[in-house]
N, C-alpha and C positions, 0 to 999 in steps of 0.2 A: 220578311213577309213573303206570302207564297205570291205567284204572281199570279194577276186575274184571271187568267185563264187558265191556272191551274185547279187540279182537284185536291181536297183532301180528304181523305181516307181515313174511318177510325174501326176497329173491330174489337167489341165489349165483352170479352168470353169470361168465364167462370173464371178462371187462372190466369189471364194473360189479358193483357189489353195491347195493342199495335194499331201502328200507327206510320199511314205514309202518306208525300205528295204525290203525285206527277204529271207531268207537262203532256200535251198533245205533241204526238210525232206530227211532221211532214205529209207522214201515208196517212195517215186518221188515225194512228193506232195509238201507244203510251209509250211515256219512259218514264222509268221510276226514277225520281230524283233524289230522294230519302226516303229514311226509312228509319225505324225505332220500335222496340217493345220492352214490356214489362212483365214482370211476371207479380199476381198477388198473391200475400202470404195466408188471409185468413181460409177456412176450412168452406168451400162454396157452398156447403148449407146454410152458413151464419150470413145472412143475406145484411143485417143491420153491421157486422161487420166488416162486411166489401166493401161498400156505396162509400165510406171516407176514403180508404186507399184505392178504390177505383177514380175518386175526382183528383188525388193527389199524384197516381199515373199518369191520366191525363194531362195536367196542369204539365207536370214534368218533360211528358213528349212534346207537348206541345211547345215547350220552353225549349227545347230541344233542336225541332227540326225547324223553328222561328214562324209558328203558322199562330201567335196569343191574337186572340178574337177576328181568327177568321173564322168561317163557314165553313162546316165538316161536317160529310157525307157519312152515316153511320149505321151499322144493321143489328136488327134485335135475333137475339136466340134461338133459334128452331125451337125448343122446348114454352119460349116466352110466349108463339104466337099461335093462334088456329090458323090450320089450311084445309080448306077442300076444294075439290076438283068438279063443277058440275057443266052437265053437256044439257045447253038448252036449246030447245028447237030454232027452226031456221026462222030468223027474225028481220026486220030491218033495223038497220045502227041504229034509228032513232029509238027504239022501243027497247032495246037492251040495256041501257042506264034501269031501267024502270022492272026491268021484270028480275036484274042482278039482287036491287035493293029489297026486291021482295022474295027473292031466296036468300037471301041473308038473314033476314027477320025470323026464317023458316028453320038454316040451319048452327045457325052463331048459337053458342050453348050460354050464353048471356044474355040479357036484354039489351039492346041492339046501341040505345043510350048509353049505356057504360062501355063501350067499344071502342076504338076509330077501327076504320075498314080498309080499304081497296081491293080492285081486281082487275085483271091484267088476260085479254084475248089469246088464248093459244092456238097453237094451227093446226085445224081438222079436216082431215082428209075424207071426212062425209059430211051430205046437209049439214047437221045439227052444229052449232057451233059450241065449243069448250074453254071453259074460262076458270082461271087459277083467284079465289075470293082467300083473303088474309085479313085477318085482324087479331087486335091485342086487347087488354083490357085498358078502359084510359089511364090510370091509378098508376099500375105500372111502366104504361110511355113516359107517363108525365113523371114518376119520381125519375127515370134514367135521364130525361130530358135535364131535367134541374139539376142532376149530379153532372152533366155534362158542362152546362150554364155555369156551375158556381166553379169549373174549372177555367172559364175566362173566353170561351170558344160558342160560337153560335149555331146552329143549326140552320141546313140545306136542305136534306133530304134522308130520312128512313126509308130503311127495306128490311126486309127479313133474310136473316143468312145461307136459307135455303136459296132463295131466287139469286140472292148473289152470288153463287158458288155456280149455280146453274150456268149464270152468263158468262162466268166467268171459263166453263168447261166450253161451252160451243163457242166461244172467241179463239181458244188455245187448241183444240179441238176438232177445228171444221168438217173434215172430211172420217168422222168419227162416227157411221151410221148405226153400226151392232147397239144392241142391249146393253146399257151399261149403269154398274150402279157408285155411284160418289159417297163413299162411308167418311164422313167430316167426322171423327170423336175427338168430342172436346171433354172438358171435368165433369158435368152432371150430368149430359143426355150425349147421343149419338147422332144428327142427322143424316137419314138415307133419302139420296138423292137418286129417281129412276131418269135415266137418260135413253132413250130412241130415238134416233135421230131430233127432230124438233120438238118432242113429246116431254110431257116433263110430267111425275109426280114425285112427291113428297111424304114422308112422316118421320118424327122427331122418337128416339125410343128412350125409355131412361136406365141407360146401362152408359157409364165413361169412365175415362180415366180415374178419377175422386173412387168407385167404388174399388177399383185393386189399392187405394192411397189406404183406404178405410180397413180391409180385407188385410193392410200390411200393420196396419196401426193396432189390430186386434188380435191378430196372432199373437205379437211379440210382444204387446201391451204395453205399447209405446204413444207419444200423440203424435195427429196427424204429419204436424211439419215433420216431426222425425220420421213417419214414416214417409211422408213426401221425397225428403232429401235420400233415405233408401231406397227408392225406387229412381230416383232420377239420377244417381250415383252406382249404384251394385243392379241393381232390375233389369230382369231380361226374361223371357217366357219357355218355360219348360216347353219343346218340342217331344218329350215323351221317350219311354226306350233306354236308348244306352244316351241321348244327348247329355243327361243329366251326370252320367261317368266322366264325364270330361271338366266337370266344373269342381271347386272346391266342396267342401262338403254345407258351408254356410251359404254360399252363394244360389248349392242347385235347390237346400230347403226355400230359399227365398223366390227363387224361380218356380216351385211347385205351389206355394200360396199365390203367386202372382195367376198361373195356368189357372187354378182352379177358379179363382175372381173372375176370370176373362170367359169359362164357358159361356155364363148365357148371352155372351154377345151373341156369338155365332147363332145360336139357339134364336133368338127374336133376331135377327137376318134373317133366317131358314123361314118363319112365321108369316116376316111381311114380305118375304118373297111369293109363299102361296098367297097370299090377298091380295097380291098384284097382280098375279094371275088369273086369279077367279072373281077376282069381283071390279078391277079393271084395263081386265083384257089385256093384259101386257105380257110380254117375254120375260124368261130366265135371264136375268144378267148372266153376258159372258166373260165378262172382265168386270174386276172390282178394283178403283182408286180409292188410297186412302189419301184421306185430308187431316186438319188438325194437330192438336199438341199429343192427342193421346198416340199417335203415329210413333212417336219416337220412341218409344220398347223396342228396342233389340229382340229380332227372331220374333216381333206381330204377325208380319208381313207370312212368314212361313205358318205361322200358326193357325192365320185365316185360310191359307190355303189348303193347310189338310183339312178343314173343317168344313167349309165351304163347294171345298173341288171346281173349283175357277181360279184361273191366271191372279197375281196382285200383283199392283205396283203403287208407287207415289204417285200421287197429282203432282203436277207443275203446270201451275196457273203462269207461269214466268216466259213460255216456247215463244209467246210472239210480244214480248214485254222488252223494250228496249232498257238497259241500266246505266243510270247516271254515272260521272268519274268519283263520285266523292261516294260509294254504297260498299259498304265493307262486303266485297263478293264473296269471301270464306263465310262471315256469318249468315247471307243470304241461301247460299247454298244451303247450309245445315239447316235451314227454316223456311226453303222454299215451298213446300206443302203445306205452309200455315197460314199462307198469307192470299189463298182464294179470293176468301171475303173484300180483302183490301183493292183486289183486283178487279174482282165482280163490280164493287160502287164506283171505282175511276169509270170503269169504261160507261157510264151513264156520262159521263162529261164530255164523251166523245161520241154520244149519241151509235153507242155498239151494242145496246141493250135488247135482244131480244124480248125480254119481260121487262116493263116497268111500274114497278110496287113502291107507292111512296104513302108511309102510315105517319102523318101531321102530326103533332101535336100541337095543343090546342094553342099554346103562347105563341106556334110557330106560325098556326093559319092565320092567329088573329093580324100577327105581322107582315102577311105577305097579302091582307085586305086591305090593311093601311097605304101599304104599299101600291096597291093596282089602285085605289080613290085617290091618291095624292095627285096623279097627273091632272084628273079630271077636277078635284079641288082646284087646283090654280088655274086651269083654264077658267073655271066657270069665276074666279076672284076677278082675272085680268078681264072676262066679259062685263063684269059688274060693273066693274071699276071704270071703265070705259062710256057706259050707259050713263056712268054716273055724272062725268064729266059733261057729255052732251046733254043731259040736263039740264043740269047749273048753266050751260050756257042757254038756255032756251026759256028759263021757266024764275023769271026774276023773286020769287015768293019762298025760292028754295031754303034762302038762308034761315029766312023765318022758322022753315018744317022742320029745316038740322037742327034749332036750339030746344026747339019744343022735343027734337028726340035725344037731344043731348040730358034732356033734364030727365027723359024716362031711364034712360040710360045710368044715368048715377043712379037713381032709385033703386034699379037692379044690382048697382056697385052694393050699396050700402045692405038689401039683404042677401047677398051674396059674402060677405066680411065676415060674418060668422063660421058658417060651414066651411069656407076659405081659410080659416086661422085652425080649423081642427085639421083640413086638410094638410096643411102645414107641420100641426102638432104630429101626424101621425109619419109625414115623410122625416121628422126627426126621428122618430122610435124605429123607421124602418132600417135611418143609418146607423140607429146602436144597435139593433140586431145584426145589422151586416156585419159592423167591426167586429160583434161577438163570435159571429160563423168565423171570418176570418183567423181572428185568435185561439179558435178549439182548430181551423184546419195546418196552420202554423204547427198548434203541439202535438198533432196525427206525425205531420210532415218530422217533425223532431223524434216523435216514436219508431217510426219507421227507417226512421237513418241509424239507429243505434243498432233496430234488429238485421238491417243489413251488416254493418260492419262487424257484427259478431258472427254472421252467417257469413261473412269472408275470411274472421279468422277461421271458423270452423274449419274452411274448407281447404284452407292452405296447409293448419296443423292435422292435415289427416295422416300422420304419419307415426306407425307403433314406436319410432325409434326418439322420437321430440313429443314431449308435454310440458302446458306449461304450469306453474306455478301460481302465476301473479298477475293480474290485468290489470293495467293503471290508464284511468283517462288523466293527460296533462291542458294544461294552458299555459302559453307565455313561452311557449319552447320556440327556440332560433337556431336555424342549423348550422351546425360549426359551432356553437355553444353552448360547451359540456356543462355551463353552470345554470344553465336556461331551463324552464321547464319547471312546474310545480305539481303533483298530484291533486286532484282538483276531490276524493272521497275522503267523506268525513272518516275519524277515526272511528265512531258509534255506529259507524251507519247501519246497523243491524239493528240498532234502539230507535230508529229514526220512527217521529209519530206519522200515521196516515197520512198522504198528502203532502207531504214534506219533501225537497228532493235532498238525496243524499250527495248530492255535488255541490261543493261549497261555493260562495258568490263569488265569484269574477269581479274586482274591481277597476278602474281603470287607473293606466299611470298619474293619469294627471290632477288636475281637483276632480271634486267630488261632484257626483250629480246632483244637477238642480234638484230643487224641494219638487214633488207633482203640482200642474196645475186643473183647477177646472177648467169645463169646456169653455165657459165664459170667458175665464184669465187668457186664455190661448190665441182669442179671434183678436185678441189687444195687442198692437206692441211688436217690435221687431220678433222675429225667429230666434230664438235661442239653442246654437247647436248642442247638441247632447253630445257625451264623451261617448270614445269610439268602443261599442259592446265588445268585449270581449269573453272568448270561445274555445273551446277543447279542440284543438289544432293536431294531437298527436297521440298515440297510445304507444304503452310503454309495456310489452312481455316479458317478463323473465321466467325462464324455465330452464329445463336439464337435456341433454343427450345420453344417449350412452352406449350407443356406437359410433359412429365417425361424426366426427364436428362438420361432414362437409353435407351434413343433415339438415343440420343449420343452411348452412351459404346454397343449398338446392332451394329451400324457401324463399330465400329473398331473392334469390335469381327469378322463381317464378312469379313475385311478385313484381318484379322489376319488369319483365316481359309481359304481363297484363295493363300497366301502367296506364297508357296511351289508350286501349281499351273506354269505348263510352260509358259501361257499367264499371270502373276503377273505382276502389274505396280509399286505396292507397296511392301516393304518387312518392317515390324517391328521389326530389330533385330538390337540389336548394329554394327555391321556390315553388311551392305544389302547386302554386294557381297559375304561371306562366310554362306551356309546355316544351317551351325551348331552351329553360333554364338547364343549368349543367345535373348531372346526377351528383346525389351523394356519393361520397365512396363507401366501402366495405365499412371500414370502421368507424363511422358516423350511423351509419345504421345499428351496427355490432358494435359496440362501446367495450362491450365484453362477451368473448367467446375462447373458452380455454380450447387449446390445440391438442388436448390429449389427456388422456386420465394418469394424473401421476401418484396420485395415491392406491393402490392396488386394495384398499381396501374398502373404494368407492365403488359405487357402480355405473355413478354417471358426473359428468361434469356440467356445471354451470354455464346460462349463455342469458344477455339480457340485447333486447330488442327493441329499436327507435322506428315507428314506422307514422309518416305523418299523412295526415288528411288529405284528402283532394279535398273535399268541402269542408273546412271547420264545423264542427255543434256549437252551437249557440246555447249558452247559460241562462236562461228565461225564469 
């Protein structure tokens, strides 16, 4: 559990969801204590199929960094929310509640009911005062809310990811007075963040990473994930010229679709840097930070600079973040520029917020009403309560009044038992629906684990001189024993009807499992344990070489050196679920690897491969 007075941090992006704690320093300031991210597979326009692997993210970090149903602080997508910026005449505090809400009515491009709102005082340097007004549609807080909910974790506090990057700049930042603009590019949209000194605008552009994904996917006519994994593996950005003589010849074609996707960023930069100019008064950025996942392109950085003609560099939300002993510093480092957001919401816990934007949702206000009447409920009960007793001491006639209202009272029992028993009827239909979510988010959770361990073979066998053959999911394999282990795919399974899986049942050693019971039979009667489910524990490769066999043993070295790794698919130790257990050796892993082509009239030699699970699959 996080400790009370910690925070936790979550950031919802198109690709990636992250996730961290951290404690209050000493000085006021933070330390990150942990930290975790994800990345998601589906294509970020297919918004129906995020919302499962984004609650299944969640669920996992949170199982992760040990925060299941705390309170986490979270911010919605520049792209998700409206922001404008209005300067209302010099007023008193009391009449600015009142004259906000009626410029909102005025400029919110929805009816003001379908919204949640806030706004947040900025600092102006004439009369007129300037206020940052944010809202969302409610539809959409409320479905992320519930996607967040049915991941087992509660809600503190919404912001918008623009203000959190903001606060997140002038904490790290302080003495950073120049024009400066914060380009966050995430998968669907871009947020530009204007910085001068204490001034702040925003706007959200829809140009990100997702469109070079799509630009790579169509070229080559390929789909997205494949072209995802090319750009996140080979992708880099034509700087123009001779840069492109230096690269192979597939890599500089794939660099030149990449450059050509990337123009119109620069192009809507150039756009909303004139309307910052002209329509609110502001400077030319002289420096540009990038933020985000779309950062990580090799040769951006240079890209935006010829384009642009101002200095780039990374953000590092991190210059005055103190780090826990337990935070993988190598992978922090490589992802320091991602994790603004995560930083921007901590520092609300430490009251470091220059802007504070908090967009409720409605489950979330109704619970924090409940909460501010509950103190004054019990006072005014123990008042009652009290009055009540000085009564009865004083007023001999009382007991008589209690039975005459004890008898109105059941009258109220009795037609209250009806509406009460539907009540009832319908909290049972709630928990079959529940179990039902539960059991569809179970077999995401099990789809998801298969497409990961294929996407870690993928990435191991990337090598022209090893392919394999054969993919075998096993069950009942024990290491150190060669006779252990069963293929768990049907022979047909290419016949196999709709719906059907083609992984055969897993039975267990021992008898057989009970008959099912109803819900009724179940609430009867001692517990009856069920036999221990067994699960695809190991996968099994066989394929060829056919240049050196130590093509081979470079593979499982590298999978052997990721191991330990918190994203590991594979673990090579006699025990995969205890990480101090011994390693396999070479040839428990390698059962069979010929040392050499001895036939000369082959071209490659045989090699078969034991690689077993960190997490077993489960047979369902």
């Amino acid at each position: 559990m996080a400790d009370a007075e910690s925070t936790v941090a979550l950031s919802i992006g198109s690709q990636r969801i992250s996730m961290a704690v951290f404690d209050p320093a000493k000085s006021g300031g933070l330390i990150l204590k942990s930290y975790g991210s994800q990345s998601i597979l589906a294509d970020p326009s297919q918004e129906m199929m995020r919302l499962p692997q984004i609650t299944l993210a969640v669920k996992e970090l949170a199982t992760a960094l040990k925060v299941q149903k705390e309170k986490v602080r979270y911010s919605m997508s520049g792209q998700s929310v409206f922001t404008r910026f209005m300067k209302l005449p010099a007023l008193q505090e009391d009449n600015i509640d009142e004259l906000v809400k009626f410029e909102a009515q005025q400029h919110v491009p929805f009816p003001i009911e379908e919204v949640i709102w806030d706004w947040a005082m900025l600092d102006s340097t004439g009369p007129e005062k300037e206020v940052a007004l944010v809202a969302i549609k409610r539809d959409a807080l409320t479905e992320i809310n519930a996607t967040v909910a049915q991941a087992g974790i509660g809600t503190r506090e919404v912001d918008a990811a623009p203000m959190a990057l903001y606060n997140a700049f002038r904490y790290n930042y302080p003495e950073e007075n120049a024009p400066i603009l914060l380009m966050d590019i995430g998968a669907k949209a871009t947020n530009l963040v204007y910085i001068e000194g204490t001034r702040l605008f925003t706007r959200s552009i829809a140009v990100g990473a997702a469109s070079v994904t799509t630009a790579i996917a169509k070229e080559y006519n390929i789909s997205f994930a494949e072209a995802e994994s090319q750009k996140v593996t080979n992708g880099v950005v034509s700087l123009g010229g001779r840069h492109t003589d230096q690269l192979d010849e597939a890599t500089a074609q794939l660099a030149t679709v990449i450059r050509n996707s990337l123009n119109r960023l620069p192009a809507e930069v150039a756009r909303t840097n004139s309307y910052y100019r002209s329509q609110q008064e502001g400077n030319m950025p002289t420096k540009v930070f990038l933020a985000g996942g779309g950062a990580n392109l090799p040769y951006l950085p240079e890209f935006l600079e010829e384009k642009l003609r101002v200095p780039i560099e990374l953000f590092n939300p991190l210059q005055r973040v103190s780090v826990g002993k337990a935070i993988d510093v190598e992978q922090l480092g490589r992802e320091a520029h991602m994790v603004g957001e995560l930083v921007g919401l901590a520092l609300r816990g430490v009251d470091q917020t220059p802007i504070r934007i908090d967009l409720v949702p409605d489950v979330v206000a109704s619970q924090r009403a409940t909460a501010e009447r509950k103190p004054f409920l019990v006072a005014a009960a123990v008042i009652m309560m009290a009055g009540f007793a000085a009564w009865a001491m004083n007023k001999s006639d009382l007991a008589a009044k209690a039975q005459a209202r004890a008898g109105d009272l059941k009258g109220v029992k009795n037609e209250l038992a009806e509406p009460g028993g539907k009540i009832e009827q319908q909290s049972r239909r709630q928990s079959d629906l529940q179990d039902l979510a539960d059991a569809y988010a179970g077999q995401q959770s099990l789809r998801v684990k298969w497409i990961n361990v294929l996407s870690k073979v993928k990435d191991y066998f990337n090598d022209q001189d090893v392919w394999i053959t054969d993919f075998e999911a096993m069950g009942l394999y024990k290491a150190g024993d060669d006779e252990s282990g069963e293929a768990r795919a049907e022979q047909n399974f290419a016949k196999a009807a709709y719906g059907k899986s083609t992984l055969q049942d897993l039975k267990s050693s021992g008898a057989g499992a009970p008959p099912a019971k109803s819900r009724s039979q179940r609430k009867k009667g001692p517990a009856i344990p069920e036999p221990p489910q067994e699960s695809i524990n190991v996968i099994r490769l066989t394929g060829f070489w056919k240049s050196e066999p130590t093509a081979v043993s470079k593979i499982v070295d590298k999978i052997r050196a990721d191991q330990d790794k918190d994203d590991a698919v594979f673990v090579l130790k006699k025990n995969p679920a205890n990480p101090k257990s011994a390693n396999l050796a070479d040839e428990e892993i390698l059962p069979l690897l010929n040392s050499s082509i001895a036939d000369e009239n082959k071209l490659a030699e045989q090699f078969v491969m034991i690689l077993p699970l960190k997490n077993p699959i489960s047979i369902k």
